[in-house]
Backbone as CSV, one residue per row, in Angstrom:
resi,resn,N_x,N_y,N_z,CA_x,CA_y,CA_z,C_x,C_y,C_z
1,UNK,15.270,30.548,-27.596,16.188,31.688,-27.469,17.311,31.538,-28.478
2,UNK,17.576,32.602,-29.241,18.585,32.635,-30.295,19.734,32.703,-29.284
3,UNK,21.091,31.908,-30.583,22.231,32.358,-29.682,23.160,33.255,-30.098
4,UNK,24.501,33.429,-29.903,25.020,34.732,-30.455,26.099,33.952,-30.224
5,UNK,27.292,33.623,-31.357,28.758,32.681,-31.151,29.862,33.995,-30.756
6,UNK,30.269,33.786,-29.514,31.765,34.638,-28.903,32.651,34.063,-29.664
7,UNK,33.547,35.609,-29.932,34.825,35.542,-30.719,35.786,34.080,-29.911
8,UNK,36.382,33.596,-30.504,37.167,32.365,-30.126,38.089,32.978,-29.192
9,UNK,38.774,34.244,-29.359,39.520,34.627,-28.704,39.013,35.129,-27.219
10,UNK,38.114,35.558,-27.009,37.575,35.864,-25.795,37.522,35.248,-24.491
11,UNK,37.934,34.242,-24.687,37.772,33.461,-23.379,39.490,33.365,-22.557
12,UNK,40.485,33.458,-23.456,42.010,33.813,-23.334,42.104,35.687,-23.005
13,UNK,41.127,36.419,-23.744,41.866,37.709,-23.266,41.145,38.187,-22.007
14,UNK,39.401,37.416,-21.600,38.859,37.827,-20.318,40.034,38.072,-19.063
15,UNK,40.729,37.047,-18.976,41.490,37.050,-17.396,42.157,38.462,-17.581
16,UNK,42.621,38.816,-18.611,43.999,40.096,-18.606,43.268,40.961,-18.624
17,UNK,41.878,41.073,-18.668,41.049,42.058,-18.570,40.591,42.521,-17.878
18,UNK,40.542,41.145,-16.807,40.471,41.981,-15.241,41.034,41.454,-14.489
19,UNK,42.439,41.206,-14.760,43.926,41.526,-13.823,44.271,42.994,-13.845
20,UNK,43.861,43.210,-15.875,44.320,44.980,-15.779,43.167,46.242,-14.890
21,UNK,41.757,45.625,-14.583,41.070,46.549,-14.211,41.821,46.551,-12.544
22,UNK,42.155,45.425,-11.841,42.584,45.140,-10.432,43.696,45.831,-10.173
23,UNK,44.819,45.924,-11.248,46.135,46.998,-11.736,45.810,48.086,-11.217
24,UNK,44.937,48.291,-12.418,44.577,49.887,-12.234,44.083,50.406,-10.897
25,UNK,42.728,49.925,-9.968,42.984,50.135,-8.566,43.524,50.300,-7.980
26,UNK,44.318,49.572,-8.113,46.096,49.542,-7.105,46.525,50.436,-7.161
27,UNK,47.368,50.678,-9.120,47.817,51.762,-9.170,46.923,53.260,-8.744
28,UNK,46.138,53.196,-9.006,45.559,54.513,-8.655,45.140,54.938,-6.850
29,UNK,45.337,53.443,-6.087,45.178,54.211,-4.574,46.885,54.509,-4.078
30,UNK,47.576,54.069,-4.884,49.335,53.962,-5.013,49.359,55.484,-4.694
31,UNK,48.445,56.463,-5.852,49.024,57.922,-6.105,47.805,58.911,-4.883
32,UNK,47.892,58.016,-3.843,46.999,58.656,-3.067,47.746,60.096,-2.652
33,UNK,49.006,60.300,-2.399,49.798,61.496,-2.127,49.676,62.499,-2.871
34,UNK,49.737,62.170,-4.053,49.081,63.138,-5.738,47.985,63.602,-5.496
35,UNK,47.074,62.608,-4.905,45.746,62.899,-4.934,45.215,64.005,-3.944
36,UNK,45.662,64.329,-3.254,45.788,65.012,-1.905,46.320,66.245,-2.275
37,UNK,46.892,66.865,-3.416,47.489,67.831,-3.966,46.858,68.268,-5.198
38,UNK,46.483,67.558,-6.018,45.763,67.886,-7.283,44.900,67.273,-7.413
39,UNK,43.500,68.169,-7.926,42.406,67.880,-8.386,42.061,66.597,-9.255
40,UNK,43.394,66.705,-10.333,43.416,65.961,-11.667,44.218,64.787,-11.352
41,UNK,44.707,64.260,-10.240,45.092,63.464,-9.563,43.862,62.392,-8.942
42,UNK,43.075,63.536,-8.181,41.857,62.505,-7.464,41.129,62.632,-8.282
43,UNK,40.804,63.214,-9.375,39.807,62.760,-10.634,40.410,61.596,-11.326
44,UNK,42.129,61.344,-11.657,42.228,60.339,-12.267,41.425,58.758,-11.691
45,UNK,41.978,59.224,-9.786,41.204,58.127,-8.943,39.979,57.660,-9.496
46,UNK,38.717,58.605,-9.762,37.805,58.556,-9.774,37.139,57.873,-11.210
47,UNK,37.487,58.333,-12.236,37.478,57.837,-13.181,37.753,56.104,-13.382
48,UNK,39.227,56.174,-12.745,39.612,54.630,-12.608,38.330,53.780,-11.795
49,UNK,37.943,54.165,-10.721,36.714,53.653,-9.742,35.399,53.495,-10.085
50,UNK,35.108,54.503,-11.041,33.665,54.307,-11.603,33.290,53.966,-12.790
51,UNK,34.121,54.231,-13.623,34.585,54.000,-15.028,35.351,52.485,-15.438
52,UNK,36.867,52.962,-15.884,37.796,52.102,-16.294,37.520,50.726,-15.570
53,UNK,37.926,50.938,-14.521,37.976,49.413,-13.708,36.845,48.704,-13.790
54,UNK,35.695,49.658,-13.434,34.486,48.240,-13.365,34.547,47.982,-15.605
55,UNK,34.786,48.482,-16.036,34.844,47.829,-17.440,35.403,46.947,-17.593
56,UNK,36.781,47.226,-17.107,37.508,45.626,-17.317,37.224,44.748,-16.637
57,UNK,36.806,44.750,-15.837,36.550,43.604,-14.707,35.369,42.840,-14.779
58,UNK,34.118,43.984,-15.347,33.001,42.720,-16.196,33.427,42.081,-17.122
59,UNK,34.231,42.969,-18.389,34.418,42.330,-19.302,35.357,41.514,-19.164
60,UNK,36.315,41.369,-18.005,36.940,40.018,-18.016,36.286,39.221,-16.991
61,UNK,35.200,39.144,-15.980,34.645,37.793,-16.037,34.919,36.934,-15.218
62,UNK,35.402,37.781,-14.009,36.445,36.820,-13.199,35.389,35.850,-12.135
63,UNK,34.707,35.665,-12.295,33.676,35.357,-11.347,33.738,33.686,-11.219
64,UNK,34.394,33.161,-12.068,34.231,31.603,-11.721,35.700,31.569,-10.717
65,UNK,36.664,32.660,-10.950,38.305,32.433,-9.803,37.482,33.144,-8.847
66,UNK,36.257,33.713,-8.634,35.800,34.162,-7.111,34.918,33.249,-6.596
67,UNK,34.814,32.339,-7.331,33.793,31.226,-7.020,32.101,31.847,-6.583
68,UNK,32.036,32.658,-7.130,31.189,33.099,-7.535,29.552,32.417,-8.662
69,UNK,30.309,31.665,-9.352,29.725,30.988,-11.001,30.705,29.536,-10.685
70,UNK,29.600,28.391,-10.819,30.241,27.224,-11.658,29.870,27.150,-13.083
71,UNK,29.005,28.302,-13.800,29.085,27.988,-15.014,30.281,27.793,-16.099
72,UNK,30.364,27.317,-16.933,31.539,26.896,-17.915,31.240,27.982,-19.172
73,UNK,32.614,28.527,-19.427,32.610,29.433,-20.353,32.062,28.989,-21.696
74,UNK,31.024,28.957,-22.512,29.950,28.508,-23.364,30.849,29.448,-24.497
75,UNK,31.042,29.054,-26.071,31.036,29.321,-27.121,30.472,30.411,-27.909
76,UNK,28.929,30.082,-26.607,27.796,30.933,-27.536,26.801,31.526,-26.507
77,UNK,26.049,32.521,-26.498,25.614,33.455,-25.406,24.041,33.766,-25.921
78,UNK,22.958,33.962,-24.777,21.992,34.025,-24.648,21.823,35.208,-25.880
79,UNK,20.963,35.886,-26.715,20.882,36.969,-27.055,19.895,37.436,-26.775
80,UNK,19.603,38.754,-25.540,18.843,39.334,-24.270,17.613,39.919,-25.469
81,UNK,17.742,39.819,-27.040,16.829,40.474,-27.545,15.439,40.083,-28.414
82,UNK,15.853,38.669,-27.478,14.582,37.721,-27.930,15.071,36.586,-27.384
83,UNK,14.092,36.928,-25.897,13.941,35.836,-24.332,13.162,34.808,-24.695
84,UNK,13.270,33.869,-24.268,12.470,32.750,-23.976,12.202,32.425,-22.640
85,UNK,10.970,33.051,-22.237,9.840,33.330,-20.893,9.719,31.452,-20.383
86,UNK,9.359,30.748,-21.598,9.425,29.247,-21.384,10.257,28.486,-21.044
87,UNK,11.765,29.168,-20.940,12.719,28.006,-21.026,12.885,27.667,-19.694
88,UNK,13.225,26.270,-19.507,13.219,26.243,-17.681,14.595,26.852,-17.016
89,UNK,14.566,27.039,-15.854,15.838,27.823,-15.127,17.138,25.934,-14.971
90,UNK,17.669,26.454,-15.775,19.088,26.370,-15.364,19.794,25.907,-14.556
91,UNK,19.882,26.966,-13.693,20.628,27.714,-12.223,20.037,26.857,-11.088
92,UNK,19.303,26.327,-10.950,18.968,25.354,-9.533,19.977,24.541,-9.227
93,UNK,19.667,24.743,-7.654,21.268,24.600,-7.321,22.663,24.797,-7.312
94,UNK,22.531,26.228,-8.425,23.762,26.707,-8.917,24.722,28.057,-7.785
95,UNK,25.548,28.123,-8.472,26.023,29.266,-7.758,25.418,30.394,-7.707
96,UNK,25.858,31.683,-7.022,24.924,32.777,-6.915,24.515,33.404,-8.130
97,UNK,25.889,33.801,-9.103,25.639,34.471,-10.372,25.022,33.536,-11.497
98,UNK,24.973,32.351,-11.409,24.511,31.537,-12.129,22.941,31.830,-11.936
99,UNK,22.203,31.676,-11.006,20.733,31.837,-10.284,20.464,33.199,-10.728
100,UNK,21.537,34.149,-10.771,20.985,35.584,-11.215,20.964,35.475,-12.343
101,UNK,21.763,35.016,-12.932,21.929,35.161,-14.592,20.560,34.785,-14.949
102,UNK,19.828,33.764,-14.566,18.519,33.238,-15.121,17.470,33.560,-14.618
103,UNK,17.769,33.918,-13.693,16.609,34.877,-13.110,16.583,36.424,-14.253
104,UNK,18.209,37.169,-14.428,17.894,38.634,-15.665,16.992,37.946,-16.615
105,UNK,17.431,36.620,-17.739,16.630,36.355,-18.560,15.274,36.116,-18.763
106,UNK,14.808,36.498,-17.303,13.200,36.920,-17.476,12.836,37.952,-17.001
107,UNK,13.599,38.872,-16.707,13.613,40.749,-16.268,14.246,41.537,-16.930
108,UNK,13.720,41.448,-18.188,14.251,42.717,-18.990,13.435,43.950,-19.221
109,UNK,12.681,44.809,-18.006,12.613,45.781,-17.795,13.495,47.247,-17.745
110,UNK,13.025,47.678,-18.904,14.019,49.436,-18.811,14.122,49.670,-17.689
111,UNK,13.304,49.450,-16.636,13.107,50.466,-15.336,14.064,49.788,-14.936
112,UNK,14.146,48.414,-14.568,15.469,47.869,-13.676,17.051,48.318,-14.035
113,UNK,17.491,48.294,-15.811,18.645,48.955,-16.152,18.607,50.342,-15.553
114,UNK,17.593,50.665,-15.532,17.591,52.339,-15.267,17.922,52.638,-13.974
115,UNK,17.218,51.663,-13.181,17.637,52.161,-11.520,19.209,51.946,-11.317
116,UNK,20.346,51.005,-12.216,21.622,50.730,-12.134,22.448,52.116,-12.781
117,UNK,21.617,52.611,-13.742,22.262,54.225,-14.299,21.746,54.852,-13.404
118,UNK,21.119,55.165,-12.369,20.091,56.035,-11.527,21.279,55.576,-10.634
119,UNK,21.475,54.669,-9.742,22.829,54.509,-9.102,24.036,55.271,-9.203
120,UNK,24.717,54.754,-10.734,25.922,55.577,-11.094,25.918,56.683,-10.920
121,UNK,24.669,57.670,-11.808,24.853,58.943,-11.576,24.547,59.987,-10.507
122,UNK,24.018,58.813,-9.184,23.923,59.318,-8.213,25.547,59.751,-7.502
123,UNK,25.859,58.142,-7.648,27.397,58.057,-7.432,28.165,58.975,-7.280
124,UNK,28.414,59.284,-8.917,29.396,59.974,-9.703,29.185,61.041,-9.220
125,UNK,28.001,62.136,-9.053,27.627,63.238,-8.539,27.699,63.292,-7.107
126,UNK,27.960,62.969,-6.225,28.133,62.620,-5.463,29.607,63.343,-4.501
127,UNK,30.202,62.348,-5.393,31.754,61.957,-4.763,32.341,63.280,-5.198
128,UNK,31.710,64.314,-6.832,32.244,65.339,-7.154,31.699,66.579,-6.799
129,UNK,31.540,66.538,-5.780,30.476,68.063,-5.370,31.740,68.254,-4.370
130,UNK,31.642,69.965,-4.364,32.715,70.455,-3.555,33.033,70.293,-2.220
131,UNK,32.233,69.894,-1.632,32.532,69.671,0.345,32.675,68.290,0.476
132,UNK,32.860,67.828,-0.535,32.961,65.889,-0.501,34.396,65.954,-1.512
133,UNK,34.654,66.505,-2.217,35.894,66.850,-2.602,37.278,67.224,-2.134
134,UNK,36.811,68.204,-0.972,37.494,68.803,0.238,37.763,68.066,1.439
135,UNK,36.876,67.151,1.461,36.873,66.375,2.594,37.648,65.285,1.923
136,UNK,37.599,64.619,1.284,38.889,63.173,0.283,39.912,64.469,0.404
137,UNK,40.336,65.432,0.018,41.774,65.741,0.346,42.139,66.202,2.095
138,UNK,41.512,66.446,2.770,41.697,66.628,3.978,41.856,64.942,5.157
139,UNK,40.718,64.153,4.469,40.535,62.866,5.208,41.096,61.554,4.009
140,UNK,42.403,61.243,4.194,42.566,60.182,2.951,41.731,58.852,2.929
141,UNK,41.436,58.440,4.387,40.791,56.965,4.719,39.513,57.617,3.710
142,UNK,38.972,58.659,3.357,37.646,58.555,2.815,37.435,57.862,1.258
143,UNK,38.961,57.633,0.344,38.930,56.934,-0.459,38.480,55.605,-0.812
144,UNK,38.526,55.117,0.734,37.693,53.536,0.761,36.720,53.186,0.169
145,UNK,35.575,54.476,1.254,34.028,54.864,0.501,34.084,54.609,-0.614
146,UNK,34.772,55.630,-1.481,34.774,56.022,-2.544,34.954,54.850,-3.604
147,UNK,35.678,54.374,-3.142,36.142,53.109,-4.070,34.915,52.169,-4.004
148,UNK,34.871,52.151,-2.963,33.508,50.644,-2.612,32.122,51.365,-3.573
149,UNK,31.986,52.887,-2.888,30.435,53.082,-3.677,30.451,52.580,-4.942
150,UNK,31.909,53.621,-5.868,32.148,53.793,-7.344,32.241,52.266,-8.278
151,UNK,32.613,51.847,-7.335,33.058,50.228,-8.094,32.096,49.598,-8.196
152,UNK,31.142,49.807,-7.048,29.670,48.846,-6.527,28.669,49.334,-7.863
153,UNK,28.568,50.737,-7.911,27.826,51.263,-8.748,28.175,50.764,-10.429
154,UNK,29.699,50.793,-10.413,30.170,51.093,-11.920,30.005,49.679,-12.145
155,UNK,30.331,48.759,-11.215,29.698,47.305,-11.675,28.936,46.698,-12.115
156,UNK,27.533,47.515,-11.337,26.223,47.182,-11.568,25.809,47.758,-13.177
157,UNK,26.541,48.986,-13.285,25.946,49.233,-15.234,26.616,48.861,-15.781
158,UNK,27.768,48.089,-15.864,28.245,47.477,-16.972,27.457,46.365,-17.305
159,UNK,27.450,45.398,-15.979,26.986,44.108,-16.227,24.893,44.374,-17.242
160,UNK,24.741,45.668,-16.927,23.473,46.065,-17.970,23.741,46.371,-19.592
161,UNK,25.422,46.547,-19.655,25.485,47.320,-21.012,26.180,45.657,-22.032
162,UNK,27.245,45.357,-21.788,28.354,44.040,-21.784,27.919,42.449,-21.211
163,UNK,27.899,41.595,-22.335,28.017,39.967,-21.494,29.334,40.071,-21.072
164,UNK,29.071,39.234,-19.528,29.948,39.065,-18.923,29.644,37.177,-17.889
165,UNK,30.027,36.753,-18.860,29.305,34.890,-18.401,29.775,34.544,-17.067
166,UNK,28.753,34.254,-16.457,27.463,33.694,-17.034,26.590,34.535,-17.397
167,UNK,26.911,36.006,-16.872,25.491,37.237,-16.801,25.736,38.039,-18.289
168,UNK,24.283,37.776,-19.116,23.716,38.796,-20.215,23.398,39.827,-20.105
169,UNK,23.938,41.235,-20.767,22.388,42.087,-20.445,21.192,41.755,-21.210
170,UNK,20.492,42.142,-20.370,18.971,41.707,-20.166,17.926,42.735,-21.331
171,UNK,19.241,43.769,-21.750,17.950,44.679,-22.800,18.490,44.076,-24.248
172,UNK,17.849,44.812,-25.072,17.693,45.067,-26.283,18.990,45.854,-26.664
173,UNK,20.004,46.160,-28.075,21.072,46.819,-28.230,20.685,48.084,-28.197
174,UNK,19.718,48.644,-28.880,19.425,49.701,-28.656,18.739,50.656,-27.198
175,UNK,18.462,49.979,-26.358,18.220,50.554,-24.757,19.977,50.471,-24.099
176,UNK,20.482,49.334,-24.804,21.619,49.420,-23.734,22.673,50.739,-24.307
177,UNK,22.312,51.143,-25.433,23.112,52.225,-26.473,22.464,53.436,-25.630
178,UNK,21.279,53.509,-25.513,20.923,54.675,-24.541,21.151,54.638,-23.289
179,UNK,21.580,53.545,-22.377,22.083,53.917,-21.110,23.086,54.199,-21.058
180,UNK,24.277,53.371,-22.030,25.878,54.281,-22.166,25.848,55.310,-22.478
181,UNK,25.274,56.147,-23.428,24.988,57.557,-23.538,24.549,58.318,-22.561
182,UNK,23.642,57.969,-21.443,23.181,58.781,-20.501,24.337,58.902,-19.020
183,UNK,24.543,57.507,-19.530,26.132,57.248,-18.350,27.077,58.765,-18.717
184,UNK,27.481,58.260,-20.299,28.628,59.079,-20.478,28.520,60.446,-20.287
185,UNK,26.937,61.041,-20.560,26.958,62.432,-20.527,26.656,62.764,-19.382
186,UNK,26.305,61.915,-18.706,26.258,62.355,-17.157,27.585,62.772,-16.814
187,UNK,28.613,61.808,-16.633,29.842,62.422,-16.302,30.515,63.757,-16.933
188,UNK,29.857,64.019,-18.129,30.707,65.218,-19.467,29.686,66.362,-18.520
189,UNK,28.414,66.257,-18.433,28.263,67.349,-17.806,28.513,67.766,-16.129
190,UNK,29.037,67.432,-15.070,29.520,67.637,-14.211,31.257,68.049,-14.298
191,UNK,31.497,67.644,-15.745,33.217,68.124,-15.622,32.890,69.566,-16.648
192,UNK,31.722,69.168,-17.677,31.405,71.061,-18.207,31.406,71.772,-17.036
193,UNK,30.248,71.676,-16.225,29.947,72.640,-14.789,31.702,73.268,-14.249
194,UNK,32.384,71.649,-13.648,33.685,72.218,-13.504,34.565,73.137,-14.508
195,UNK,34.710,72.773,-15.446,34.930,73.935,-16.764,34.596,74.827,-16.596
196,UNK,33.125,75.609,-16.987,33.025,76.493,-16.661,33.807,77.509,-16.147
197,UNK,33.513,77.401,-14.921,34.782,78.171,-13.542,35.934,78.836,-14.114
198,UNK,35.951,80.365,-13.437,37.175,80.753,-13.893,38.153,80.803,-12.636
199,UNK,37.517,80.395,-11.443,38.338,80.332,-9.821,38.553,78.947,-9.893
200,UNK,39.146,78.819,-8.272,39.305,77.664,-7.416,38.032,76.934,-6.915
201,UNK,37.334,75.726,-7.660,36.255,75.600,-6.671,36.393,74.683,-5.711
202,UNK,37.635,73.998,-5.826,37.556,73.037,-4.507,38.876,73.859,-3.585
203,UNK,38.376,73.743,-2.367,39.928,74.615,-1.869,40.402,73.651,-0.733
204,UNK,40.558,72.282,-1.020,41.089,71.501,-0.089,42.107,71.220,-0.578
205,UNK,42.748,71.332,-1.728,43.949,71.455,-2.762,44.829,71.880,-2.556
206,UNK,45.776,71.822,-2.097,47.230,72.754,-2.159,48.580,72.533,-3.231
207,UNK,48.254,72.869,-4.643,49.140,72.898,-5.373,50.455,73.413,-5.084
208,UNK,50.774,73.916,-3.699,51.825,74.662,-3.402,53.296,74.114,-4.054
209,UNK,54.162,75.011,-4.398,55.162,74.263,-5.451,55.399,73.500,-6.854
210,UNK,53.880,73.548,-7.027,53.785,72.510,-8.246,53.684,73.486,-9.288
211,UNK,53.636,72.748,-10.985,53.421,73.903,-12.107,52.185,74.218,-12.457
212,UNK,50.987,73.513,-11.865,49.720,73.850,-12.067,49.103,75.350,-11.122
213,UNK,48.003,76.127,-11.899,47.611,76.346,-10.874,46.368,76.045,-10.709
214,UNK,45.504,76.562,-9.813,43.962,75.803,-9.450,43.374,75.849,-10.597
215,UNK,43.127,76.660,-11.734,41.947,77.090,-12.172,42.645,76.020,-13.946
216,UNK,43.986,75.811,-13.621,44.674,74.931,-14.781,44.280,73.452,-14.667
217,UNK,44.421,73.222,-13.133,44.238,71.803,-12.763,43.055,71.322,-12.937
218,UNK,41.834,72.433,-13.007,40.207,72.238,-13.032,40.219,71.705,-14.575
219,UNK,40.675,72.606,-15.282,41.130,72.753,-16.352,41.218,71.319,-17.320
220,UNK,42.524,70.634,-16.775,43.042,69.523,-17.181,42.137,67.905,-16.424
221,UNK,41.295,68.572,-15.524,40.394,67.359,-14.566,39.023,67.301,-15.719
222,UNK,38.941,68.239,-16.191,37.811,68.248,-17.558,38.055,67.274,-18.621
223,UNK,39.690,67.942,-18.956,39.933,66.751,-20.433,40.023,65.205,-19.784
224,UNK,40.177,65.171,-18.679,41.072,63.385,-18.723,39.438,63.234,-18.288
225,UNK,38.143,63.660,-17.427,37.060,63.284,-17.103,36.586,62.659,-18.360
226,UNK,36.061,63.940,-19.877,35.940,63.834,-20.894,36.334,62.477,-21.822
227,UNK,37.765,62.904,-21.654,38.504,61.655,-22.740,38.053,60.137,-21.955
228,UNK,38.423,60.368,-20.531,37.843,58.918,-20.080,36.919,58.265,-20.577
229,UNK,35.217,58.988,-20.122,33.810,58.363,-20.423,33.768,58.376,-21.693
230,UNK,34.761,59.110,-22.474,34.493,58.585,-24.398,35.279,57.461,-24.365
231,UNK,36.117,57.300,-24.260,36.898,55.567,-24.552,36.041,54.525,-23.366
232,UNK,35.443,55.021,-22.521,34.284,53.560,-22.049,33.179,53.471,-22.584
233,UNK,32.565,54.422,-23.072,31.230,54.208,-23.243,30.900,54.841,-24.578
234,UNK,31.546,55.385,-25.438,31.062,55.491,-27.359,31.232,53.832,-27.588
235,UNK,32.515,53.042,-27.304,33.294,51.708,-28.029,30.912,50.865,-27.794
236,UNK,31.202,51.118,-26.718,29.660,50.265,-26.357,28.554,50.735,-27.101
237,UNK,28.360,52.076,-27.337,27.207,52.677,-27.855,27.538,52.645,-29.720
238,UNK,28.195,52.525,-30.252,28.363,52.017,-31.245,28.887,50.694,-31.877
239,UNK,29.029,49.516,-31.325,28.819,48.476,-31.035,27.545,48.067,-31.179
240,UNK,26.766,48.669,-30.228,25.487,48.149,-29.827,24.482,48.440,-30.769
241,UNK,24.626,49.883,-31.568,23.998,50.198,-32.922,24.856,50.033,-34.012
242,UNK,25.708,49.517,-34.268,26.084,48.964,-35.762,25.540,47.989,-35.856
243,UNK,26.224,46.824,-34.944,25.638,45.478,-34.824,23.802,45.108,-35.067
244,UNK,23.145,46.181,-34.227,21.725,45.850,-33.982,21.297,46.602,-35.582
245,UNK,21.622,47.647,-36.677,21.684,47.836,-37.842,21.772,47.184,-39.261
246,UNK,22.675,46.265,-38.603,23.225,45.154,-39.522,23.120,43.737,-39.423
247,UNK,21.999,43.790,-38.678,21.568,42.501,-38.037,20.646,41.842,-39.146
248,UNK,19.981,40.742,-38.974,19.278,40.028,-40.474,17.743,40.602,-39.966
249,UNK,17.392,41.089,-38.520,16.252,41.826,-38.065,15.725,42.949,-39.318
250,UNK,14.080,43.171,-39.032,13.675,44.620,-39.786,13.753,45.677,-38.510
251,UNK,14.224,46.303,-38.999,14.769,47.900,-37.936,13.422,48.027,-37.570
252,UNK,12.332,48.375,-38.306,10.585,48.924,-37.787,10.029,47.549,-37.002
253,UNK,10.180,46.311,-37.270,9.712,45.528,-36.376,10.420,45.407,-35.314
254,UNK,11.484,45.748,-34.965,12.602,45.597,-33.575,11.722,46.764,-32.883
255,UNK,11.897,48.369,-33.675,11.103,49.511,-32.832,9.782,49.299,-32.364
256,UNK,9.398,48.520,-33.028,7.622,47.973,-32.998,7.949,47.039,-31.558
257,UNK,8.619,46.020,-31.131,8.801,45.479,-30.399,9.211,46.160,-29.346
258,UNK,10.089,46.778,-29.625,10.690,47.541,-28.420,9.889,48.482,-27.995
259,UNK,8.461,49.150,-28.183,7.481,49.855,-27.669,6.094,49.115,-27.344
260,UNK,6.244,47.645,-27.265,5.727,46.816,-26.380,5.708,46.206,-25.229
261,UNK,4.683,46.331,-24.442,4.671,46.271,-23.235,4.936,44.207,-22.984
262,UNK,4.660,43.985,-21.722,4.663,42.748,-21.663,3.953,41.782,-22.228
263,UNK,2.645,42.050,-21.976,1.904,41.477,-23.034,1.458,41.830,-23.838
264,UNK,2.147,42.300,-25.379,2.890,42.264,-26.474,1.582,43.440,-27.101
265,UNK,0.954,44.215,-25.985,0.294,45.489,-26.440,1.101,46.715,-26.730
266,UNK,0.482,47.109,-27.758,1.647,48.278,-28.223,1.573,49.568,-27.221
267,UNK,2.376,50.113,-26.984,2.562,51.274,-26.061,2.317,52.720,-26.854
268,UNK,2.821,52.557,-27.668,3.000,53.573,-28.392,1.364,54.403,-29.473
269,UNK,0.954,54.752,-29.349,-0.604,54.800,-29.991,-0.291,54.668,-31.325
270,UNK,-1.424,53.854,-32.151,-0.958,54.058,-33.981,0.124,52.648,-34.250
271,UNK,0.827,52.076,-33.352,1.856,50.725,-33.611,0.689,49.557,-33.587
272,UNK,1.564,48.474,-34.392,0.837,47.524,-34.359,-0.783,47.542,-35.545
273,UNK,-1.114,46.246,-35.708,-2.278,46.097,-36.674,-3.373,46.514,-35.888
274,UNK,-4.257,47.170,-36.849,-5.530,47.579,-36.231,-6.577,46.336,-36.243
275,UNK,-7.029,45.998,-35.120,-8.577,45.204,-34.800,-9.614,44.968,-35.774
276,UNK,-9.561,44.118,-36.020,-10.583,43.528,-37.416,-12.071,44.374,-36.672
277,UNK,-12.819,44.733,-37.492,-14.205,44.788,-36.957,-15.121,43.463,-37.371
278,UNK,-16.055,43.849,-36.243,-17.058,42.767,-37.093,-18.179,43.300,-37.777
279,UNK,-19.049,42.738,-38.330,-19.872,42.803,-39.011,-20.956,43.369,-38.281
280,UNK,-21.035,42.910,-36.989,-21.953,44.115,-36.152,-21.822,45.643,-36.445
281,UNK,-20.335,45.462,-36.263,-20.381,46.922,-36.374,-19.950,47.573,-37.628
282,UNK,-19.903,47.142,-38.218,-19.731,47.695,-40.025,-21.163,48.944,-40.100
């Protein structure tokens, strides 16, 4: 297994990375009163819950202060894009995330990343449909849910897109470039839908007194939805294709690989060398 050397600095800025995602929680169940009044209030919530926070919080790594991992922060990191099926496990006897970590490095199945985006955007869709909208401003305890699903979910696809040590993702740069993309536009199109609208569609809202009105606040719950999932998930999806571009790899043998099945038959019809004949059949 090739390795991949982490910036020197990385191991000093992980902790502030997810002290600030733990911040942000806070702060955002802080403005639960906001939230209860404006749309663009409990969307900020939401964003912070499914988005922002679980980013920082993989990418800072906190898992050996949860005792979680006795692994030791390593220099240099598995690279998920050429496994070694042979290497022995590790993790025996180890902590929990340690045992998982080596257990991903022999499950790098699309379908498994996929069921963790199949999660999120269950999630995300979810929590933003109008009678579940109405109900978080009418019932505040329902933010709990919300937090636990969004975080549970938003956790699970980072740790597919971002190393976060001891845990690699398990794909290739280019699959993990297409699940941040499907992440991000998942969320862009449920805040288009809201766009759209020229009414009130959630009416558990009472802007009463404030300078917004409903159809402004929908309005402004679009841009911060928008601007959010672009500052989490382009930084990853171009990352993941510059790097994998500029790599010492041939781009057609990576695609050639990457439309191989497990045992290293091509998927794709026409890939791969064609079958010598024999002389029988000449």
């Amino acid at each position: 297994m090739t390795q991949q050397a982490a910036p020197p600095w990385a191991a000093g800025v992980r902790p502030w990375l997810a002290a600030a995602g733990a911040a942000l929680i806070v702060a955002a169940l802080a403005a639960e009163g906001l939230a209860r009044r404006y749309v663009v209030a409990e969307s900020a919530q939401f964003v912070v819950f499914a988005m922002a926070a679980p980013a920082l919080i993989v990418l800072g790594a906190p898992w050996r202060l949860l005792r979680l991992s006795r692994a030791p922060a390593s220099p240099a990191r598995p690279d998920p894009a050429s496994p070694d099926p042979a290497s022995p496990d590790p993790a025996s006897g180890a902590a929990p995330l340690d045992r998982l970590a080596a257990a991903r490095q022999r499950q790098s199945s699309f379908l498994r990343a996929g069921g963790y985006l199949l999660a999120f955007i269950c999630a995300g869709v979810a929590w933003r449909l109008p009678p579940v909208m109405d109900a978080l401003a009418r019932h505040p305890v329902l933010v709990l849910p919300e937090l636990v699903t969004l975080l549970t979910a938003g956790t699970g696809l980072w740790l597919e897109l971002v190393y976060s040590p001891p845990l690699a993702p398990r794909l290739p740069k280019p699959q993990r470039a297409t699940i941040a993309a499907l992440a991000m536009w998942s969320a862009w199109a449920v805040a288009y839908v809201l766009g759209l609208s020229n009414h009130a569609v959630f009416h558990g809202y009472d802007p009463a007194g404030g300078a917004l009105s409903p159809v402004a606040d929908q309005q402004i719950t679009v841009a911060l939805v928008w601007a959010v999932s672009a500052c989490c998930f382009v930084p990853v999806i171009f990352v993941a294709l510059l790097t994998w571009l500029s790599g010492n790899g041939d781009p057609d043998e990576e695609l050639q690989r990457l439309a191989r099945d497990g045992r290293q038959h091509p998927v794709v019809r026409g890939w791969g060398r064609p079958a010598r004949r024999s002389r029988a059949d000449r």
